[in-house]
C-alpha positions in Angstrom: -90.1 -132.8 13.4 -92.1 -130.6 11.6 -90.2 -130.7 7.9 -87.5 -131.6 5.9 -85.4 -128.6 7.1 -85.7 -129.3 10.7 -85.2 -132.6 10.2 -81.7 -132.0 8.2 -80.8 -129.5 10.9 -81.0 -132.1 13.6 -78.8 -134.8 11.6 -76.5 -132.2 10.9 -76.2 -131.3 15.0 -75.5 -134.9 15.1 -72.5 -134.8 13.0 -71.0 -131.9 14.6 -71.1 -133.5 18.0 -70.2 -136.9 16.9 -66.7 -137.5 18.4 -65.8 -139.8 15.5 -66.7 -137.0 12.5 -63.6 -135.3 11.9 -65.5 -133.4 8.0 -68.6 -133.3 6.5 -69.1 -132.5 2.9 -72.2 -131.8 1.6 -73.1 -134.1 -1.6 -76.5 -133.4 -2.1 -79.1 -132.0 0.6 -83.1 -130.8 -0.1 -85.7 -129.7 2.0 -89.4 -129.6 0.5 -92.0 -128.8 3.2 -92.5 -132.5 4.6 -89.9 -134.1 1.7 -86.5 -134.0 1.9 -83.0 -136.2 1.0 -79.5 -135.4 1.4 -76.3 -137.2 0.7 -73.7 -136.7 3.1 -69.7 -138.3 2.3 -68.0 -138.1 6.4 -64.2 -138.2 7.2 -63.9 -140.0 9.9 -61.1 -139.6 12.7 -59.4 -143.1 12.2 -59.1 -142.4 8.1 -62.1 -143.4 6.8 -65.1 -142.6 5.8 -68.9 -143.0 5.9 -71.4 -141.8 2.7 -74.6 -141.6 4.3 -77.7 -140.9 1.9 -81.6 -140.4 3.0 -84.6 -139.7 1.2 -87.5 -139.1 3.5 -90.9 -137.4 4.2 -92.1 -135.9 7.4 -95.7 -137.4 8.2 -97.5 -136.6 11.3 -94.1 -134.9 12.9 -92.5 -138.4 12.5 -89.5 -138.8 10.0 -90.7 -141.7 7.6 -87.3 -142.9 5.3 -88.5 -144.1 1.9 -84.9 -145.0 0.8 -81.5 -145.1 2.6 -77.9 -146.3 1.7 -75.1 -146.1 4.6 -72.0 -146.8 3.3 -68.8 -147.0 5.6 -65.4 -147.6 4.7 -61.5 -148.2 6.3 -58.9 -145.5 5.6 -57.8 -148.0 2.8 -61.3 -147.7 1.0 -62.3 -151.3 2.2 -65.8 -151.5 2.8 -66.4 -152.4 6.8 -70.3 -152.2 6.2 -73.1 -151.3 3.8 -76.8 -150.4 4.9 -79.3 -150.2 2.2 -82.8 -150.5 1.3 -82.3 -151.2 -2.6 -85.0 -153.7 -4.4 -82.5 -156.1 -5.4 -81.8 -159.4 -2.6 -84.7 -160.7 -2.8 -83.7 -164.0 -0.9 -82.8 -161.8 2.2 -85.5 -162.5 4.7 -86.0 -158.8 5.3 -85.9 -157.9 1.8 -85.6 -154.9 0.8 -83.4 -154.1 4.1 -80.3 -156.0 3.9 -76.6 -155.5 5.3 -73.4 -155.8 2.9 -70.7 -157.0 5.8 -67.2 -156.6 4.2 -67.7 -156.9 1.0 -70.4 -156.7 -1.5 -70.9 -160.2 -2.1 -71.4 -160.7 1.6 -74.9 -160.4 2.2 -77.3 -160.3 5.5 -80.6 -159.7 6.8 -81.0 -156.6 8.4 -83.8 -154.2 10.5 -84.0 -150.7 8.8 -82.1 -148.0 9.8 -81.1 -144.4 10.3 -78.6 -142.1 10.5 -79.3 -141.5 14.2 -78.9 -145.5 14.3 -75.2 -145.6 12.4 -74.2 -142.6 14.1 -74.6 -144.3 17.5 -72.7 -147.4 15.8 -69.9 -145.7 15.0 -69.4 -144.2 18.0 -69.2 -140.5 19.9 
């Protein structure tokens, strides 16, 4: 990647051919030269929904994500998973990168992750 814009550009192509992404709306989205962040709320085809928000910076034609927050929920508004890099769990072995599984009390260690990463888990 060689900025922000073209890195936005490609997340969005992913959306569009994602099988499972049925609308987009557009929350928040900046490009910067090499910073950007958007903020992305998905309708999904079964009914619900996935907020996706990254902030990142482009370094050496790599995407480098400084701050992240994946949130996906059932067409009831029940959260199924939440993805997030916030300071706060500091018991979680791979703090700051944690997992909220069905609820938010619910708390695991997790790997960082992407957009390109949930997309993939959430089929299409």
């Amino acid at each position: 990647m060689k900025d922000a814009a073209e890195y936005i550009a490609y997340v969005k192509s992913l959306l569009i051919s994602n099988s499972q992404v049925v609308g987009v709306k557009i929350v928040r989205e900046e490009a910067q030269d090499k910073f950007g962040l958007y903020r992305y709320r998905l309708s999904l085809a079964d009914g619900g929904f996935l907020e996706m928000f990254e902030r990142f910076e482009v370094v050496s034609d790599e995407v480098s994500v400084t701050k992240y927050s994946f949130q996906w929920q059932d067409a009831a508004g029940t959260l199924q998973k939440r993805w997030d890099n916030a300071a706060h769990h500091a018991e979680v072995p791979t703090h700051p990168h944690h997992l909220h599984d069905g609820s938010d009390e619910n708390v695991l260690p997790h790997e960082p992750v992407t957009a390109i990463d949930i997309l993939k888990l959430i089929g299409g």
